[in-house]
C-alpha positions as CSV (number, residue, x, y, z in Angstrom):
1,X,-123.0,146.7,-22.0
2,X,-120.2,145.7,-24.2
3,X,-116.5,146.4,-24.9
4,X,-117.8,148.1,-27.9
5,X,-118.0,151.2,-29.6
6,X,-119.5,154.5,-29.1
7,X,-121.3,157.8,-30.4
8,X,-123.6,161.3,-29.8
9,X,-126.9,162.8,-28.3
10,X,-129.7,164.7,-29.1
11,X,-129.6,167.9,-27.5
12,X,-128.9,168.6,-29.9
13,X,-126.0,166.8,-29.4
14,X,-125.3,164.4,-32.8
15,X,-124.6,165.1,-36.2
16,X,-122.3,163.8,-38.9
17,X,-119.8,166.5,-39.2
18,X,-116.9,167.6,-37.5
19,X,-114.3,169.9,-38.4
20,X,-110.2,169.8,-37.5
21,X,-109.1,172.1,-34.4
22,X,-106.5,171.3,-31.6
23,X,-105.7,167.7,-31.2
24,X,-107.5,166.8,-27.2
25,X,-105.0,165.0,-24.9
26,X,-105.9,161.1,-24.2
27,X,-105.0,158.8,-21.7
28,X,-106.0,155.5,-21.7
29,X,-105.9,152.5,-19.2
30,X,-107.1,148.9,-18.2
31,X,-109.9,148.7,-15.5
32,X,-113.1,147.1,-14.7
33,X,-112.7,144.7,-17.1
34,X,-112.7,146.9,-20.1
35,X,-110.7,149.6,-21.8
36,X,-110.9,153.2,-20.2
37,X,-110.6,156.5,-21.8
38,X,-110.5,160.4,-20.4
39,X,-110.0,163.1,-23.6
40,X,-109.8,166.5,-22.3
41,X,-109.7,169.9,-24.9
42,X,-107.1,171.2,-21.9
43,X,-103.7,168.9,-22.6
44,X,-102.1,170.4,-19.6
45,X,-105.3,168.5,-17.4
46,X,-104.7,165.3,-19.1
47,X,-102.9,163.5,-16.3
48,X,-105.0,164.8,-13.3
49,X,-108.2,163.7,-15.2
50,X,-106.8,160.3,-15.7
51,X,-106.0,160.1,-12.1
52,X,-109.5,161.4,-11.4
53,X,-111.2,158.9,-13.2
54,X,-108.7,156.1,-11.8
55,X,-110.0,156.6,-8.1
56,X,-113.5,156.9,-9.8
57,X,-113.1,153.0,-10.9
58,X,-111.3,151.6,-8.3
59,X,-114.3,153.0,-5.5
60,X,-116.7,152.1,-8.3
61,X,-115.4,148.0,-8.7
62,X,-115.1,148.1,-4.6
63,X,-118.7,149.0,-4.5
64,X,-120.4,147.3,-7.6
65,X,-118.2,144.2,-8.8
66,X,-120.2,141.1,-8.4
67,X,-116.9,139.0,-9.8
68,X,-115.5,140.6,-6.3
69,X,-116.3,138.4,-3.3
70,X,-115.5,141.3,-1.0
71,X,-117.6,143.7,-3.2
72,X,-120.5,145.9,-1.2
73,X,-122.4,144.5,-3.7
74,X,-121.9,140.8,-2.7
75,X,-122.0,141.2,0.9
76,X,-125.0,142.8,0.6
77,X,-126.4,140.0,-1.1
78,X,-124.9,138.1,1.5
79,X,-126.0,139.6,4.5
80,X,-129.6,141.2,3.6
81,X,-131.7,137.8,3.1
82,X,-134.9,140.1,2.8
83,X,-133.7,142.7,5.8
84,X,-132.7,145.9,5.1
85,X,-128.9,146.9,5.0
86,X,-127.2,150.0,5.0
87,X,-125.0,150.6,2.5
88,X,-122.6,153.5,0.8
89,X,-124.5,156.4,-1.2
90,X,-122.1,154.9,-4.0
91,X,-123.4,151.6,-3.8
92,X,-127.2,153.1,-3.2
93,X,-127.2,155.1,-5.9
94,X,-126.2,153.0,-8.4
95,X,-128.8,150.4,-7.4
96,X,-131.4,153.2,-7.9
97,X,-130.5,154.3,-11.6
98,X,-130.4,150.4,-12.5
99,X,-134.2,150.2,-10.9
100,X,-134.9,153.5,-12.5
101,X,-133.6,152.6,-15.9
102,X,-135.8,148.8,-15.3
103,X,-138.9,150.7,-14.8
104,X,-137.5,153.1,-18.1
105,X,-137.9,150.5,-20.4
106,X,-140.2,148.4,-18.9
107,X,-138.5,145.5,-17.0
108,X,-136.3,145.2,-20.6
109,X,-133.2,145.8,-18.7
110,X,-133.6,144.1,-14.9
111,X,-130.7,144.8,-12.7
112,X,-131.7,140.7,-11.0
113,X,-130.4,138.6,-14.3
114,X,-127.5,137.7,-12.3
115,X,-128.4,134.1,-11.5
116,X,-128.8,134.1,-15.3
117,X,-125.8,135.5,-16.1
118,X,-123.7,133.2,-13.7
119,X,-125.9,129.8,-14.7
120,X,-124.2,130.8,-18.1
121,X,-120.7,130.5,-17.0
122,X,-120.3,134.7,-16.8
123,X,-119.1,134.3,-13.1
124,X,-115.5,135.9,-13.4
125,X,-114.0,138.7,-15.3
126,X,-114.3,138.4,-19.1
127,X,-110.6,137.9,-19.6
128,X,-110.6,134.5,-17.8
129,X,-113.5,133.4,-19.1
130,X,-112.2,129.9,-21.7
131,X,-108.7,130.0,-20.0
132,X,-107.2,126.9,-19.7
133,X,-109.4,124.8,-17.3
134,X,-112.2,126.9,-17.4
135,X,-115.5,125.3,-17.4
136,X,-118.9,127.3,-17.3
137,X,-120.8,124.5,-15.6
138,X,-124.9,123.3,-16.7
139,X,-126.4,126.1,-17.9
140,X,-130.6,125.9,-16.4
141,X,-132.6,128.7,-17.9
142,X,-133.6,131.4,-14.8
143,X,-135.9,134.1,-15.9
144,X,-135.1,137.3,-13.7
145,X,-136.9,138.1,-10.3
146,X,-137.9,141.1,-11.0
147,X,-136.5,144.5,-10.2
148,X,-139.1,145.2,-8.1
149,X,-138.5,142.8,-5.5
150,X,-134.8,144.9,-4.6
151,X,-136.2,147.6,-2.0
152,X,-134.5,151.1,-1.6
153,X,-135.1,153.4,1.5
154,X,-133.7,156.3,0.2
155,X,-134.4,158.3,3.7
156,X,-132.6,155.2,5.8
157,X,-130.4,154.7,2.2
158,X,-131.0,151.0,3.2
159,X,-131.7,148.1,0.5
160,X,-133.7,145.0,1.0
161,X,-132.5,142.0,-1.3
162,X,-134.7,138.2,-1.0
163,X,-132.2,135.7,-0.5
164,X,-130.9,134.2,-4.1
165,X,-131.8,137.0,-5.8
166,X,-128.2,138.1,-7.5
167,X,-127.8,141.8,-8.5
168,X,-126.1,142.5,-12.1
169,X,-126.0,146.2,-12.6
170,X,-123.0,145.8,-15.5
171,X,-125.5,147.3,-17.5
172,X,-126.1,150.7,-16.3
173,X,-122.7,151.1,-13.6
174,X,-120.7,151.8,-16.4
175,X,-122.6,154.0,-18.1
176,X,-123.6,155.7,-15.0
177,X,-119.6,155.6,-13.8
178,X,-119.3,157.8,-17.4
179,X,-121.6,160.2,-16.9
180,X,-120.7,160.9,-13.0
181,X,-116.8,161.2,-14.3
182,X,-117.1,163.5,-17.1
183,X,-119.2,166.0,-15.1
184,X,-116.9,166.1,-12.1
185,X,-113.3,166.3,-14.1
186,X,-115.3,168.9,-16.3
187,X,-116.1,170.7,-12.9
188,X,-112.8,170.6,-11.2
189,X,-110.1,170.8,-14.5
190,X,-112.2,172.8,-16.5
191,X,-112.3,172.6,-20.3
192,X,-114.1,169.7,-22.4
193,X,-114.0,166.0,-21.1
194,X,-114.9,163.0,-22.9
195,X,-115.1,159.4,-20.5
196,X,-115.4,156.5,-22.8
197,X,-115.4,153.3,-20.4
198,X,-115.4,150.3,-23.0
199,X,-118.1,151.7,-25.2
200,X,-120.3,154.2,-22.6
201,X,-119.2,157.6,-23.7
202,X,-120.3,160.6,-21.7
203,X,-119.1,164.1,-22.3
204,X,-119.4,167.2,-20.1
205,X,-117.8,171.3,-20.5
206,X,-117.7,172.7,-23.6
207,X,-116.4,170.3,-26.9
208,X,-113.7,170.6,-29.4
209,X,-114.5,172.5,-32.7
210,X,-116.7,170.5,-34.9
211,X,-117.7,168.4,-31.5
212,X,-116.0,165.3,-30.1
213,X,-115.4,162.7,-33.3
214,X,-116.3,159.3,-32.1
215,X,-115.6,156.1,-34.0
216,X,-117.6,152.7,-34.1
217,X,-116.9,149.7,-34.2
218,X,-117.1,145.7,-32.8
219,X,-113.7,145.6,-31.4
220,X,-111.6,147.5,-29.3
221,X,-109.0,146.3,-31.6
222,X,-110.3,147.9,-34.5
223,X,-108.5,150.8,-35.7
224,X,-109.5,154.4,-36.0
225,X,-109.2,154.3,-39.2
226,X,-111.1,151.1,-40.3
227,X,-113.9,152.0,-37.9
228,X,-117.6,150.8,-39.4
229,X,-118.6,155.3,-39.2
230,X,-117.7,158.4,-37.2
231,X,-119.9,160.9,-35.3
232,X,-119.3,164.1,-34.2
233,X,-120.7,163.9,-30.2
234,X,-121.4,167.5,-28.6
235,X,-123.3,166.8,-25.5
236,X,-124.6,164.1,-23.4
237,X,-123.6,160.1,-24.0
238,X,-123.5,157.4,-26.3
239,X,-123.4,153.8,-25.8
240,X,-123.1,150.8,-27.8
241,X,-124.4,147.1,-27.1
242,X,-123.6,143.9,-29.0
243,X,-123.6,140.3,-29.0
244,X,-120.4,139.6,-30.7
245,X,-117.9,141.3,-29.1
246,X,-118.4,139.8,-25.6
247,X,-119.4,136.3,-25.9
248,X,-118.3,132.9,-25.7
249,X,-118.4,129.5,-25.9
250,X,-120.8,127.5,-23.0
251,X,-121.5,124.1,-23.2
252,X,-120.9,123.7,-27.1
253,X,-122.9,126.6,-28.0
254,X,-122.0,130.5,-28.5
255,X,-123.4,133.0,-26.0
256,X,-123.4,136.3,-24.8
257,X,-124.3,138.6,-21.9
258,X,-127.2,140.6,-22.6
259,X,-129.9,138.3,-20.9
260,X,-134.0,138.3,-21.8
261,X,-135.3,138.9,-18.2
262,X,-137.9,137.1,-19.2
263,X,-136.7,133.8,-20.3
264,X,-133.2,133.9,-18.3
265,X,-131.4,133.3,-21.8
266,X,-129.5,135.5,-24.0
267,X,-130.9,137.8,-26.1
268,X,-131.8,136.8,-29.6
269,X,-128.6,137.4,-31.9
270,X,-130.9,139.7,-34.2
271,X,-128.6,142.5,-33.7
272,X,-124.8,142.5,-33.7
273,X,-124.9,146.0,-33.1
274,X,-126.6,148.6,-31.2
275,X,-125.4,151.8,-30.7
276,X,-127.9,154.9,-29.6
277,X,-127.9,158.5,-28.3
278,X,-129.1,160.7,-25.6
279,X,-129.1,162.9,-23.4
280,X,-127.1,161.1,-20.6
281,X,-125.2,158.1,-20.7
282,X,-127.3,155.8,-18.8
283,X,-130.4,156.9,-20.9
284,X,-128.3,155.8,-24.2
285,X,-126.8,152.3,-22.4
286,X,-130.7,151.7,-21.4
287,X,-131.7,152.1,-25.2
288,X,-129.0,149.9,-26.9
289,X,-129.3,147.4,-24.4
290,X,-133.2,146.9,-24.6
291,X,-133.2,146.8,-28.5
292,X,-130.5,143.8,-28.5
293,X,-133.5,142.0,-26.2
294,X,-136.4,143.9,-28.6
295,X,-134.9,142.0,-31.4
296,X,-136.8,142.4,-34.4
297,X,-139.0,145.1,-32.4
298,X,-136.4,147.4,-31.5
299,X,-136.8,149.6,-34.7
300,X,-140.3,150.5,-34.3
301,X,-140.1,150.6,-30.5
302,X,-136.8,153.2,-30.9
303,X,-138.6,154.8,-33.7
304,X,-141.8,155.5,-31.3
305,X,-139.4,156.9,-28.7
306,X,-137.5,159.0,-30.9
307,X,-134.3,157.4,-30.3
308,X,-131.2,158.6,-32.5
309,X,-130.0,154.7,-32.9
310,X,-128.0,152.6,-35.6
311,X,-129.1,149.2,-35.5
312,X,-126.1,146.5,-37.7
313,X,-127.6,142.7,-38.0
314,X,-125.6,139.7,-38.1
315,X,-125.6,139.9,-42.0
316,X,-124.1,143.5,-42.2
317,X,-126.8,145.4,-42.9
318,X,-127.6,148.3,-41.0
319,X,-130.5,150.7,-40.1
320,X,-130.7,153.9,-38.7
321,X,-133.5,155.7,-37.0
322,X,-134.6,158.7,-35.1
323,X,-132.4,161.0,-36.6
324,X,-128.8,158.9,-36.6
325,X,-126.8,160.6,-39.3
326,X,-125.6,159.2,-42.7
327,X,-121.8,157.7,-43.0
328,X,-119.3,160.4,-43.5
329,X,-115.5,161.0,-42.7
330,X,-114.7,162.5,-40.0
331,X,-110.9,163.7,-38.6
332,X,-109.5,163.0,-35.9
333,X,-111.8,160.4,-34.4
334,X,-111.8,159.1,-31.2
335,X,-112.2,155.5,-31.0
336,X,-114.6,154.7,-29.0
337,X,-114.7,150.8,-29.1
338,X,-111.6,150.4,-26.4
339,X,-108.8,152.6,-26.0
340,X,-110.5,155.8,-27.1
341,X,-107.8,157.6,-29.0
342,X,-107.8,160.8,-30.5
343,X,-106.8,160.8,-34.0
């Protein structure tokens, strides 16, 4: 997943309209490596929702960070070498939805890209990444393991992980991290929340009039009012992947992070980007981030799944399928490609 933008669901939770009410109450901060957002319809929950969501992070990077060398994640990878571990029911279930989401679209998404991800100089937080002094290393092509070969015990909660396989689960955490938030602030604060974490937006409780109005765009820089088109978002998540907005420069050539399982190197650049809809979070992050590897097969493969998706290419042209509504103006849009504001 990228520090991109964001959008609706089906449920039927996306449309292109939204009308004016009360302005929701933002706040926005820097963690995991992205830009954070909590919007809540109740202004007077505003700060306990941000603190909320805060604690959320911080347990989520302890467990999950695989830049952390004191993560779960990477002492698990350290200790297991093909024995089973216990770890936290943090740390378990997020390693399940990443194996569920693999199996979802079909090994597309494959929580063991890490080696592939690290080979291509991705082996700290993005912000360091081309500092001064930096140097990404030889980059040798290694096709993913294979999901399968990560073993959960749910009874024991115990995981199994072959020595040298390395675990990426950037690509469903986040979007998972989203959904788990809005649903527990929307449970304890009442009122509507929206939790955009860098481009994975999840909302829970009931919305502002005319829905939540979410803006899209490459950068988290762009503003809400120059964003590439609004949506009005009433249920469920949205989530956006792209090949632009997080890449860089290895060995002479650009690159970004969304790997091809299959040959260990980054997607195809067919997309710049990919934002979809559902019914959860993690079902939408699963979506966009399999058509940036589909390529030129994502729109009939979206299209046969009846995915609400807008698909930009590298040239600026733009398709839409399974529903994903026309441009139109919207007020007071949130921007969901960083800090999430409401406008």
């Amino acid at each position: 997943m990228t520090d991109t933008a964001v959008i609706p669901t089906r449920s039927d939770g996306l449309s292109g309209d939204s009308r004016p009410g009360a302005a929701p109450a933002t706040r926005t901060m820097r963690a995991i490596g992205t830009t954070v957002s909590v919007a809540v319809t109740e202004p007077s929950t505003a700060d306990d929702a941000a603190t909320m969501l805060a604690g959320d992070l911080c347990s989520l990077d302890e467990a999950c960070s695989r830049f952390r060398p004191d993560s779960e994640l990477r002492k698990l990878e350290r200790s297991s070498r093909g024995r089973p571990v216990a770890v936290s029911a943090l740390l378990f279930d997020v390693l399940e939805v990443a194996c569920a989401v693999a199996v979802k679209t079909a090994g597309t998404v494959d929580p063991t890209v890490g080696s592939a991800v690290i080979s291509l100089g991705y082996d700290r937080d993005f912000d360091q990444i081309e500092e001064p002094g930096w140097s990404g290393g030889r980059h040798r092509p290694r096709p993913a393991p294979g999901w399968w070969r990560v073993q959960l015990d749910p009874r024991e909660r115990t995981v199994v992980v072959p020595s040298g396989i390395r675990i990426d689960v950037g690509a469903t955490a986040k979007a998972w991290a989203a959904d788990r938030a809005a649903r527990t602030i929307a449970a304890r604060l009442g009122g509507g929340v929206l939790v955009n974490l860098g481009g994975d937006v999840a909302v829970a409780g009931p919305p502002p009039p005319g829905g939540w109005a979410v803006g899209i765009a490459e950068y988290c820089t762009t503003p809400g009012d120059a964003v590439d088109q609004v949506v009005a978002m009433h249920a469920g998540g949205l989530a956006t992947s792209g090949t632009t907005a997080r890449s860089w420069v290895h060995n002479g050539r650009r690159v970004h992070h969304i790997i091809d399982p299959w040959s260990g190197e980054p997607a195809p650049t067919v997309w710049s980007l990919v934002s979809t809809a559902a019914a959860s979070c993690v079902e939408a992050n699963a979506w966009s981030t399999a058509a940036v590897v589909w390529g030129t097969d994502a729109v009939g493969a979206l299209r046969e799944r009846e995915i609400p998706a807008r698909l930009a290419d590298a040239h600026g042209g733009v398709t839409l399928v399974g529903g994903w509504p026309r441009n139109r103006a919207v007020p007071n849009a949130v921007d969901g490609r960083g800090p999430g504001k409401v406008r």
